[in-house]
N, C-alpha and C positions, 0 to 999 in steps of 0.2 A: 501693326496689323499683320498677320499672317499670311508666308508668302509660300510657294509649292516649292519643293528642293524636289532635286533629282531623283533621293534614296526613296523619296516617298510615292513615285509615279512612276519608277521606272518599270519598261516593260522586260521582262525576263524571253529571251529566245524558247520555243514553242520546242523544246526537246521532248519533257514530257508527253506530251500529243503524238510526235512522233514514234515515240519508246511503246506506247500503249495502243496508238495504229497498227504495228510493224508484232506486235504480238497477237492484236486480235487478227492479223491477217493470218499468222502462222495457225493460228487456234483453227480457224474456219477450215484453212486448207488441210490437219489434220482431220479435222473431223470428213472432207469431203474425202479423202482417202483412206478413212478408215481405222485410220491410226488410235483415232477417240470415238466414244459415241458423238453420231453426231449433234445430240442434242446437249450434249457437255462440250462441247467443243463452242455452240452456238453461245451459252454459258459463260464458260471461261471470256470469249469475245468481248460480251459485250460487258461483263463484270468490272474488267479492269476500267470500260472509259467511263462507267457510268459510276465508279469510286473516284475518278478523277475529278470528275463533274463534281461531286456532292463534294468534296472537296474543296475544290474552289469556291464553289457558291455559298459554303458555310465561311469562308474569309471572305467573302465581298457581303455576307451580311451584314457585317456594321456601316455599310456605306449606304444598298440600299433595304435594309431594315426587312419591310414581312415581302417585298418580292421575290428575291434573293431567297428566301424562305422556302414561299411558296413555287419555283423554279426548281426548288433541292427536293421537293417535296414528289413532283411529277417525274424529274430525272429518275428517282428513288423507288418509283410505281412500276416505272418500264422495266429499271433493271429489275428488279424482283420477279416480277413477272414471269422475266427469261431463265432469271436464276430458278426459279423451284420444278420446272416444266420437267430437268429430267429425275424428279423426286418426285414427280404426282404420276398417279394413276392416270394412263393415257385417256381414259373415260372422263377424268377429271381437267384434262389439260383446255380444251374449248372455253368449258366456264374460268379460268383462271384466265386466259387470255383475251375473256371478256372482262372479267372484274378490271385488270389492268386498264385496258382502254378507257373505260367507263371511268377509272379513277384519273388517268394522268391525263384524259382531256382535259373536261374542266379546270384540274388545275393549269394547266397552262394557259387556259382562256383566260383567267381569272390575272396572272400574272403576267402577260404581253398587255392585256388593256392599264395595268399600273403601273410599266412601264416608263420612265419620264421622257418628256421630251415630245407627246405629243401634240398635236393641234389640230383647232378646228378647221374641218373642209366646207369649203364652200358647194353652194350646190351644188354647182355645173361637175365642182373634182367628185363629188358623193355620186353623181351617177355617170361618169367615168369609171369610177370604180366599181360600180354595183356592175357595169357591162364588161368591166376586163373580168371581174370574178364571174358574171353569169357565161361565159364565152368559155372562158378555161374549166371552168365546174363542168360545163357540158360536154368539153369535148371528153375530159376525164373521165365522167360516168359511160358517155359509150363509148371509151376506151376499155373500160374494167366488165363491161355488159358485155363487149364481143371477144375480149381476152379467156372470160372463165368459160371452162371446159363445155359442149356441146351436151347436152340432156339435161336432167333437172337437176337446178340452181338450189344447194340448201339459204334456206329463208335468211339465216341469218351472216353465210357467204354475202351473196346480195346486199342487204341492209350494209352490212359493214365495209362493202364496196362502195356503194353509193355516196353514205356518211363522209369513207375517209375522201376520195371525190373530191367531196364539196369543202370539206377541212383544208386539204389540200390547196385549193384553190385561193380559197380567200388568205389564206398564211402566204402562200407563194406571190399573192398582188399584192399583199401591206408590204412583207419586204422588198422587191421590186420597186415598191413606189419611195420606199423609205432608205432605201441600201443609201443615199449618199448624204443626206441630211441625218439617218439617223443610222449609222451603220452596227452602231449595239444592237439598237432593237432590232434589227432587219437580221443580224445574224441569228437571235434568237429567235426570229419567226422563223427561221431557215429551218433550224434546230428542231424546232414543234413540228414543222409540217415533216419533217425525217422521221422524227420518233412515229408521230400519229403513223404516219404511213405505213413504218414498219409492225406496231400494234396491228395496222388493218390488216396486213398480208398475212400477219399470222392468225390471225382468226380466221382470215379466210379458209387458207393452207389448211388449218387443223380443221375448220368445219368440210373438209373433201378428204379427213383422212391421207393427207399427204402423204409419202414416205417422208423420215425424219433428216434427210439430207435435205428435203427441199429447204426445212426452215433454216436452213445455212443462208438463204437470202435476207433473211430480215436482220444479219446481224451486221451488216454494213452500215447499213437505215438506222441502227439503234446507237452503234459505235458512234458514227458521225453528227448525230443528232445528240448524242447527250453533250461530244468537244463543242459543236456551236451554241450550245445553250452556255455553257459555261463562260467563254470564249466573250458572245455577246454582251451576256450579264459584265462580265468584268469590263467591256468596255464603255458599256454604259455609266458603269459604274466610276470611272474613273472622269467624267466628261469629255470622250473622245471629241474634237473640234468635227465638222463634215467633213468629207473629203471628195477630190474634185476626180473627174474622168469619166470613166462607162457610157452606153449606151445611153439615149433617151430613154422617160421611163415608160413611154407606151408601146418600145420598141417589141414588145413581146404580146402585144392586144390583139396581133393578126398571124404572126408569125408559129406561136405557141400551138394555140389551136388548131390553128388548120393540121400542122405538122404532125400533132399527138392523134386526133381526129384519122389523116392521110395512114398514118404511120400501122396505126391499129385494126383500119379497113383492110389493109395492106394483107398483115399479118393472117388476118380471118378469112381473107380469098384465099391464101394460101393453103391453111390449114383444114377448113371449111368446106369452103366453096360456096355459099350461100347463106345470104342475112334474112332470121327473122324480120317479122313487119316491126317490131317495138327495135329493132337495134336499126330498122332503116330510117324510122320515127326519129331516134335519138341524132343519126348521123345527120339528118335534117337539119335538126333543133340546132346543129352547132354553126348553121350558116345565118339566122337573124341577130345576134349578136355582133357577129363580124360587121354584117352590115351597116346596123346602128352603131359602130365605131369608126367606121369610114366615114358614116354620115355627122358624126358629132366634130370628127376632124375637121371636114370639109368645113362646117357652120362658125368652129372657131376660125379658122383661115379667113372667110367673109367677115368676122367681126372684127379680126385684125385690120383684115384691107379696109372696112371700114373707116375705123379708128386713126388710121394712117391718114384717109382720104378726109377727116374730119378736122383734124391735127393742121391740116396744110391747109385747109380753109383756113381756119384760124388766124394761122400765122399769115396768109395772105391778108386778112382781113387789116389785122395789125400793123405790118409794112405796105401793103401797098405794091402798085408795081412799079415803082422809084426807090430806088436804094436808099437807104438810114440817111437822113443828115449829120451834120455834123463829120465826125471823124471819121464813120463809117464809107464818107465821099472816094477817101484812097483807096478804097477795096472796091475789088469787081460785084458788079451791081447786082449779088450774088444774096438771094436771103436763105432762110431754114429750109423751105419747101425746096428752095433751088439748089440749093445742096443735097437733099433726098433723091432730086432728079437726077443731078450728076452722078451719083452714085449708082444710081440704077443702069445705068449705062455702061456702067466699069464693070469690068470681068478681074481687075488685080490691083494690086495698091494697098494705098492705106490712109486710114480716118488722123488728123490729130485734133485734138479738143484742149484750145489754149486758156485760160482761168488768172485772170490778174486779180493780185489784193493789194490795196492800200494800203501803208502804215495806220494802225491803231482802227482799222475796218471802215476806214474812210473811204466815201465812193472815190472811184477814179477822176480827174477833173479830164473834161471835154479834149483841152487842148492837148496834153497828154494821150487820151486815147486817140487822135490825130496823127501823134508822134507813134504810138503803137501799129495804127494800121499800117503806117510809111515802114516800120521795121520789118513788118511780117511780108509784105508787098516787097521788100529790096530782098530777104533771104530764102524766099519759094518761088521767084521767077514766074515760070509759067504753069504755076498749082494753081487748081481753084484753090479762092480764098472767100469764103463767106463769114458773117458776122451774127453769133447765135443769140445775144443780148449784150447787154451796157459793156459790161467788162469778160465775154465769154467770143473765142472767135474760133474756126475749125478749118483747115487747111485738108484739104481731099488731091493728093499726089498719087504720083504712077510707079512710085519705085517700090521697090521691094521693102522687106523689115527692117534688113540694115539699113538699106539709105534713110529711111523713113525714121529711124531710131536715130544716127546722125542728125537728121534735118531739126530731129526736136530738140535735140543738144544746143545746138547751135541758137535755135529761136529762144531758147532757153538763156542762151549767155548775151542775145542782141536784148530781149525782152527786158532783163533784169538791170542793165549798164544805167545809171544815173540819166535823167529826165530833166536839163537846165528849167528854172524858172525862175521868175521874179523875187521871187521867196526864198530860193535856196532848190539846189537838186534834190529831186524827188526821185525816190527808188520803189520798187514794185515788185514784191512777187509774184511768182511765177510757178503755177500747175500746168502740166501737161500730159494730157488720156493719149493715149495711142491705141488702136485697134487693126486687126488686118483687115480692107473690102471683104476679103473671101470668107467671112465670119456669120455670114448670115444676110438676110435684106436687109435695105439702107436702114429701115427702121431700127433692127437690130445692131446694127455696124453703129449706130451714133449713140446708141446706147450705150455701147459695150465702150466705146471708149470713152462718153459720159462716166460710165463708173470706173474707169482708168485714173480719170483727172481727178473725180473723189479721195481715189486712195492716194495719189503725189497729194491732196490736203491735209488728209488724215498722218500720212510718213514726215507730214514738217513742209512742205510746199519746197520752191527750190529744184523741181524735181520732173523726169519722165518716168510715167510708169505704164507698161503694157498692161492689156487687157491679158487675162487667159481663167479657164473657168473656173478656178480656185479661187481666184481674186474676187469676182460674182460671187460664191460660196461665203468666202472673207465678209465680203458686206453686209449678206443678207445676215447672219451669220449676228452682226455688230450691229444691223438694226432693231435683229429681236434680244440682243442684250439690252441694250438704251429702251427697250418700249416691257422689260419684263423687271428692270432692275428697280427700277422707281415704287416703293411700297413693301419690298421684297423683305425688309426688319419687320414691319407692321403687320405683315400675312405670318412671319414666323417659317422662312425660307433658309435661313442665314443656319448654321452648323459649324462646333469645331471637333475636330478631331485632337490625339494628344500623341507625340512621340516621345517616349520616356530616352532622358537623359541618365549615361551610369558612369560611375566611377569605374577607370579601365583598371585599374590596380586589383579592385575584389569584385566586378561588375555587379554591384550592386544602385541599385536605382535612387538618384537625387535629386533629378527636376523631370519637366517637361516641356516641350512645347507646343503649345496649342496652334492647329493648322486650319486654315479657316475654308470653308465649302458650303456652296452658297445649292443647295438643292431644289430646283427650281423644277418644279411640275410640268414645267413645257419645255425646259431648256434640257433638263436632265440636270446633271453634277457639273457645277462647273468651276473649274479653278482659280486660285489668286492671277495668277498671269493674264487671264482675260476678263476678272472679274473689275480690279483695281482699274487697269486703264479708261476703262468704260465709267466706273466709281468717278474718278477721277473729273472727266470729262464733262459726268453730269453735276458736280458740285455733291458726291454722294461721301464723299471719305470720312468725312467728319463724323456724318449718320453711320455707318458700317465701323469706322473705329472705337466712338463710343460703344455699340453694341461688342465689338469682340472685349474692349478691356471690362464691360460690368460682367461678359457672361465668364471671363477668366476670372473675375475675383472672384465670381459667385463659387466656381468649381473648386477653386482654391480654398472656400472657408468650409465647401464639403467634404475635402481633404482632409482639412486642418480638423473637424470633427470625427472625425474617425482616426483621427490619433495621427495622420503622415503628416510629417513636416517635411515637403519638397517644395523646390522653388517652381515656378511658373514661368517661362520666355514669352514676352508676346509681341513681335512685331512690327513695326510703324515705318512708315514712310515720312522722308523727311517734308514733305509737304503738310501732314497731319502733328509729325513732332513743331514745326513754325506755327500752329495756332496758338494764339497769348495764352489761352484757360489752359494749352493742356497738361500742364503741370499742377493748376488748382484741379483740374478733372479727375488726374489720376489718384490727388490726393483723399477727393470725394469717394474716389469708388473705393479704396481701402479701407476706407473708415464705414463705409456702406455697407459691407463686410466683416468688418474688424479684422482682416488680414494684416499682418505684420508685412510693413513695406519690404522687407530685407527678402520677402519670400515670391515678391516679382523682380523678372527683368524687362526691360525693355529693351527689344535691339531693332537696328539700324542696318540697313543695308552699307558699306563701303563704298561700292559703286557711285550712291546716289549723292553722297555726303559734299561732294567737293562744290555742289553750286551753292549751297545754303551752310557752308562749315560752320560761321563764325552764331548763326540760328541753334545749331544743330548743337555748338558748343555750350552754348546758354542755355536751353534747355535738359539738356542731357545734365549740367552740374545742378539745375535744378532739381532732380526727378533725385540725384546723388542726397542731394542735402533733407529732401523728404527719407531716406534708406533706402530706397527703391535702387537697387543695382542697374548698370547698364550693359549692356554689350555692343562689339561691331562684327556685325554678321557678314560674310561672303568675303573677307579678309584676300586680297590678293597678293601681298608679299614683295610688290614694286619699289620703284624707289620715291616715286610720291604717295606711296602708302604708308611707308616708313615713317615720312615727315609727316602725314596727318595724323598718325597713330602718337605721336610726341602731344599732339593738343588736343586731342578728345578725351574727357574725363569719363572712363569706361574701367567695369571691372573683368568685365570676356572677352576673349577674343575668340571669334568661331572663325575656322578655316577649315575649304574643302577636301577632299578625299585625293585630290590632282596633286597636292602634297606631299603624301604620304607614300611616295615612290622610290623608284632605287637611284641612286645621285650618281654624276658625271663621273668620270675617272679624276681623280684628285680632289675630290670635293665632299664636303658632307652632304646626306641628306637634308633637304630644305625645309623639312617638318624640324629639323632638329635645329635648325636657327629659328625657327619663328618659335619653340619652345623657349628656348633661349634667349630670346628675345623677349619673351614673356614674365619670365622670371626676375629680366634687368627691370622690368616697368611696374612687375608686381600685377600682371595680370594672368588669370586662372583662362588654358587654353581647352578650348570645344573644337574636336574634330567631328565635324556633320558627316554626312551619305557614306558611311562605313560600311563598304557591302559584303566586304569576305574578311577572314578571318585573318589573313596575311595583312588585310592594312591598319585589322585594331593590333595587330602585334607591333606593327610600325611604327605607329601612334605612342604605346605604351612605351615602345624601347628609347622612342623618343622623348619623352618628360610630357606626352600631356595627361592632363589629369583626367579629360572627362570625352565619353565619344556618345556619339547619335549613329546612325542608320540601320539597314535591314537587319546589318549581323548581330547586329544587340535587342533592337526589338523595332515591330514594326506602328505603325500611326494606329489609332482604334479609338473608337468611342469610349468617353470617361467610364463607362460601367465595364468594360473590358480591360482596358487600363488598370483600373482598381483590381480590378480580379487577381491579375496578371501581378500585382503589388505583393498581393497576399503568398506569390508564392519567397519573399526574400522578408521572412521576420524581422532580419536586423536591422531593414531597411530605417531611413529616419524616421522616425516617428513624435 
């Protein structure tokens, strides 16, 4: 199964961006002194970011196909626009700065709504949102109303104030809402609403007959708007994970508006001295939104206290006001709700959230948890200690993080120690959430370390793990993989990519490997590293393996008809190589095909191999004895690699780019032993993630035969691949 290598995701430092900032700044500032015209100056600006843009966006087409298109399409609108303005007759430049806007809107509307990775809002967030955009649209329109010049407004000034406004608005609350779930897209709304904007000013500008320095503004708007559009798209593209930190996201529903609203009254007393009725209408209009969003805050806060207040009924109703019997007796007589109270009381501290498991998911027995409460009771003293169900308990302490991070240590090694019984000692794992009080209301604080104790389950149990808002992210994150991954071969989600393998000797192309991305409509792109585990998890490998090895032999027999004879690598985990069929499997899909077994490989991660070798062995001489070659992928060159590499029946060896370095004082380079080492065994060596040109020379000087990464070529969909074939005739065929 196909896994993500470094050479194929890695993010390259933003030099370029800087190089093309740092020239359109120079551009602008000749033009503002003179040096250029200024409208060649605005020109040259915004030229260069908007070829960089189109650039990019035409390489990240093969991942996401007509967005990435239609993205290159609207970048390509704006710059043109700017570019012909100082080639057209200045009577002509209006309408040209309107055909632009008119064209690279919609495309961009067109291309943020297809976007991946979005999802549906629930009512109460849809008119949340409909009131942060009607709040900021407003304040914006009579910001631009009492901004443009005193006397008569040209008709289409106006309109295209108002529009951009509103454009503005709604782009600036999607990303806002979206920047940390979805920070592709939200870069690219960023993007849109820069370009739009600066589209609007220049039509404005030009319908007031500006002088031609002024449109020196719009070229920042258009520079910085085409890098986040690119910028975005690639990261979407790539399935950026969320990422945690920022503000809240309604932090801008009151603060925005007023501020743009204040800021632009501000300015118009100044300049002015006095507002029209329609701009004092307008300045109006921008305080019922505000209001209905204080009011919608307020109504969530009552459904919360609600909720909370309904929550402890509950649990009241359920315990009682007598403490648990049973084992629960050694604990202070301490339930959920009364743990909520305590909490509320506390001004510092911290939550922990204790989680016993059985051997083999067996409940805990009684007496045993007896024994538990007595443990946690002898090593927290005088902490509350409440009892959250059967096998879940939460200790609410006054000390800091560290003592608190201690304390769970320790409940962690009392908790875990053998349990005598009649039977035999009985052992118990052990999760443990930690959260800071200061984290939010109690409600909040039992939660956040609720999903603490989650992840010490999901990490292997045995464990303490903090809360912090990544980890929140991490989860929700892993829920909607497990609730999107189920079905996702049958909708036709599932995708490989291909990185062509070359010979370093004449760099000519001999295989490939097929890299597998799972492009999911809500999720965006998302990678092997987070697809598998979750696969994994849900009993999915088997389903997702099959499909990568029929759709490689499929590509393979469309190869082989067009004359290439390259081989294919495709992936597996040793969980999927230990299924009994899969060696009839692979032999089915070959012959399903008619591909010649010799022209797949199958490889194996190294790391994985050592729990399942003697699996791993049997299988692997199986797949040998059908001709199906094998490899071991991610080769680490240890001394228990050495010994495992004696007993694997394997014809590759692929090793990383960590290799291919310069050696110790007295020493050979260590790509040139593991060549050599390869040669003693008679196996053909792959060096992977080759990024510069220095390490395929390394490689080569070294004896291996065959390299992968960026500097040879990079991952692309099978019809660019091929393309990209055509250009080496000699290639096998």
């Amino acid at each position: 199964m196909p896994v993500t290598h470094p050479a194929g995701d890695h993010r390259r430092p933003p030099l370029a961006d800087l190089v093309v900032a740092l020239a359109g700044t120079l551009f602008v500032l000749a033009g503002a002194a003179g040096l250029v015209p200024a409208l060649s100056g605005v020109a040259l600006a915004v030229a260069g970011g908007c070829a960089l843009a189109c650039v990019r966006l035409v390489r990240r087409a093969a991942l996401t196909r007509r967005v990435a298109t239609i993205l290159d399409a609207a970048v390509l609108a704006a710059g043109l626009t700017v570019a012909v303005l100082p080639l057209t007759d200045p009577a002509h430049r209006l309408p040209v700065a309107l055909a632009g806007l008119a064209v690279a809107a919609p495309l961009y509307a067109v291309a943020l709504l297809r976007l991946p990775g979005r999802s549906r809002l629930t009512g109460a967030e849809r008119l949340r949102r409909a009131v942060d955009v009607l709040g900021l649209g407003v304040s914006l329109v009579f910001a631009g109303w009492v901004l443009l010049p005193p006397g008569e407004v040209p008709s289409v000034a106006r309109t295209a104030s108002i529009a951009g406004a509103t454009g503005l608005a709604v782009l600036l609350v999607a990303a806002l809402a979206g920047r940390r779930r979805r920070p592709g897209a939200a870069r690219c709304q960023a993007g849109a609403a820069a370009t739009l904007a600066g589209l609007a000013l220049l039509v404005v500008l030009l319908a007031y007959r500006a002088p031609d320095r002024a449109v020196l503004g719009v070229a920042p708007l258009l520079l910085v708007g085409a890098l986040l559009t690119a910028g975005g798209a690639r990261r979407s593209a790539a399935g950026e994970r969320p990422r945690p930190g920022g503000f809240p996201v309604a932090w801008p529903a009151l603060t925005a508006p007023a501020g743009i609203a204040a800021l632009a009254a501000g300015h118009h007393l100044w300049t002015v001295g006095e507002f029209t009725g329609t701009a004092v209408a307008l300045g109006l209009a921008v305080i019922p939104p505000m209001v209905l969003r204080e009011l919608l805050a307020a109504a969530d806060q009552r459904r919360r206290v609600a909720r909370l207040a309904a929550r402890e009924a509950r649990l009241r109703d359920l315990v009682g006001d007598d403490p648990p019997a049973g084992p629960a007796s050694t604990v202070a007589p301490v339930d959920r709700a009364g743990l909520l109270c305590g909490m509320a009381r506390r001004t510092g501290g911290a939550l922990l959230v204790i989680d016993l498991h059985a051997p083999d998911g067996r409940a805990v027995e009684a007496p045993v948890l007896v024994e538990v409460a007595g443990r946690i009771r002898a090593g927290c003293g005088s902490d509350l200690v409440a009892r959250l169900a059967d096998h879940e308990f939460a200790v609410l302490t006054d000390v800091g993080p560290v003592l608190a991070y201690a304390l769970g240590t320790r409940l962690l090694a009392a908790l875990g120690a053998p349990y005598p019984r009649p039977t035999g000692a009985v052992r118990l794992q052990v999760s443990v959430g930690l959260a800071e009080t200061t984290g939010g209301d109690a409600e909040d604080v039992l939660r956040q370390a609720d999903l603490a104790r989650r992840r010490a389950v999901q990490l292997g149990r045995d464990r303490v793990e903090w809360y912090d808002a990544y980890l929140e992210e991490q989860l929700v994150r892993r829920l909607d993989l497990e609730r999107e991954l189920p079905g996702a071969v049958a909708r036709g989600e599932l995708d490989l990519i291909f990185q062509p393998v070359l010979a370093l000797a004449d760099r000519q192309p001999v295989g490939t490997e097929a890299l597998l991305r799972w492009r999911s409509p809500v999720l965006g792109t998302v990678l092997p590293d987070e697809l598998l585990p979750v696969a994994a998890d849900l009993d999915l490998v088997g389903e997702v393996g099959r499909w990568v090895l029929d759709r490689a032999c499929r590509q393979l027999a469309a190869w082989s008809d067009g004359g290439r004879e390259l081989w294919m690598a495709v992936n597996v985990t040793p969980r999927e190589l230990a299924a009994p069929d899969f060696v009839t499997r692979t032999a089915t899909a070959l012959a399903a095909y008619d591909v010649p077994p010799e022209r797949l490989v199958v490889e194996v991660a190294e790391p994985a191999v050592g729990a399942e070798l003697s699996t791993v062995v049997a299988r692997l001489a199986g797949l040998r004895s059908l001709g199906v070659r094998t490899a071991l992928d991610d080769f680490r060159a240890e001394h228990a690699s050495l010994a495992q590499l004696r007993r694997l029946p394997i014809d590759l060896l692929k090793v990383g780019p960590h290799l291919v370095g310069p050696a110790t004082e007295g020493q050979r380079p260590l790509i040139e032993v593991v060549a050599n080492l390869g040669d003693r065994l008679g196996l053909e060596v792959v060096v992977e993630g080759l990024e510069s040109e220095a390490q395929v020379a390394g490689a080569r000087r070294a004896g291996c035969r065959y390299g992968q990464g960026f500097a040879l070529a990079r991952p692309a969909t099978a019809e660019r691949v091929e393309a990209w074939f055509e250009e080496f005739p000699s290639a096998p065929r």
